[in-house]
N, C-alpha and C positions, 0 to 999 in steps of 0.2 A: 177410966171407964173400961167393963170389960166387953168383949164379943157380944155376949147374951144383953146387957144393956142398949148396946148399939143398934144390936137386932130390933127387942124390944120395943124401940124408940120409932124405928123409921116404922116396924109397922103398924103402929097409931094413924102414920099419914093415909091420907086417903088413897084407894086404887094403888098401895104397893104389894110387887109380889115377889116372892123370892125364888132364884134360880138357880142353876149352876151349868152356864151352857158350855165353859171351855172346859172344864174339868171335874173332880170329886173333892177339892180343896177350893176353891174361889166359889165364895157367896156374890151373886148380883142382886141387887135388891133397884126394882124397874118400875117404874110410874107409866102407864100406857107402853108398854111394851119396849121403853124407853131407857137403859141404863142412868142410874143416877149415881150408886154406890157400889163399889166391891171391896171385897172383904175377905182378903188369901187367909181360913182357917186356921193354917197348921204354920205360919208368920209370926215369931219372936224376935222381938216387940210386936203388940200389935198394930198394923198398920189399916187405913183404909184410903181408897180413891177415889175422890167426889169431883165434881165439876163445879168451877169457879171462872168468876169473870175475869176475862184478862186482866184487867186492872188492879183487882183485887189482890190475882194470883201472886203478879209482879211484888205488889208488898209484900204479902202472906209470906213471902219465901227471904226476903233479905229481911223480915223482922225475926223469922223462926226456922232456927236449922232442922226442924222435925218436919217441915214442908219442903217438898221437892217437884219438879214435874216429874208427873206420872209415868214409871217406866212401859212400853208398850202403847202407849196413847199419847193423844196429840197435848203434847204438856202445852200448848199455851191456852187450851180450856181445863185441864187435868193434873190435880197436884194430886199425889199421896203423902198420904199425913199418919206420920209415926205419933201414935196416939199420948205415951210416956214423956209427960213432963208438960202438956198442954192442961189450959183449963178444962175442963168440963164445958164449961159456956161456949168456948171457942169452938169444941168440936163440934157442940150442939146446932150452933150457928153456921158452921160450913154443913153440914146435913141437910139443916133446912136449906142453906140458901142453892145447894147443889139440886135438890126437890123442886127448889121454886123454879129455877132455871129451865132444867127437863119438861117441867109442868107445864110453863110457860109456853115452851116449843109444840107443844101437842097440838094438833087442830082444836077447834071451837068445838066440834064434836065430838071428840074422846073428853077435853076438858069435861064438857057440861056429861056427859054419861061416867065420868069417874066424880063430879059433883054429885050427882043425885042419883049415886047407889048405896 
């Protein structure tokens, strides 16, 4: 997968938007105001940082050396994942499940006002 697919993808999801609030190189891409993904532009290999369950993480990372905790963030919610040499599907899957997760945290009120816009 490249950049522009990634992009592409997450913004399918509902109530995402995209930012750049540390810099001119790192994409955030935010569900209710909420970081879900980042995305260091001008990163060879490409890399991104999504949020994952601790439990999950813990695998995720002694099954695949292109997962790591997140440098700058609280690596036991935050892996970055060196996208090169991963399925498709896998990354698909920590996308969503970093989306559902942030989603999840939102009030009942941002939920339902990013459901039914």
């Amino acid at each position: 997968m490249d950049t522009n697919e990634i992009l592409e993808y997450c913004l399918t999801k509902r109530g995402v938007t995209e930012t750049f609030p540390f810099d001119n190189e790192t994409l955030v891409l935010k569900v209710g105001e909420k970081m879900f993904l980042l995305m260091p532009l001008e990163k060879h290999p490409l890399q991104i940082n999504v949020k994952t369950d601790p439990e999950w993480s813990a695998e995720l990372r002694e099954r695949y050396p292109q997962i790591t905790g997140a440098f700058h963030m609280n690596k036991t919610h935050w892996n970055s994942v060196q996208v090169d040499g991963l399925k498709r599907e896998l990354i698909l899957q920590l996308i969503d499940h970093s989306y559902e997760l942030v989603f999840k945290s939102l009030t009942r009120k941002i939920q339902n006002i990013i459901i039914n816009s």
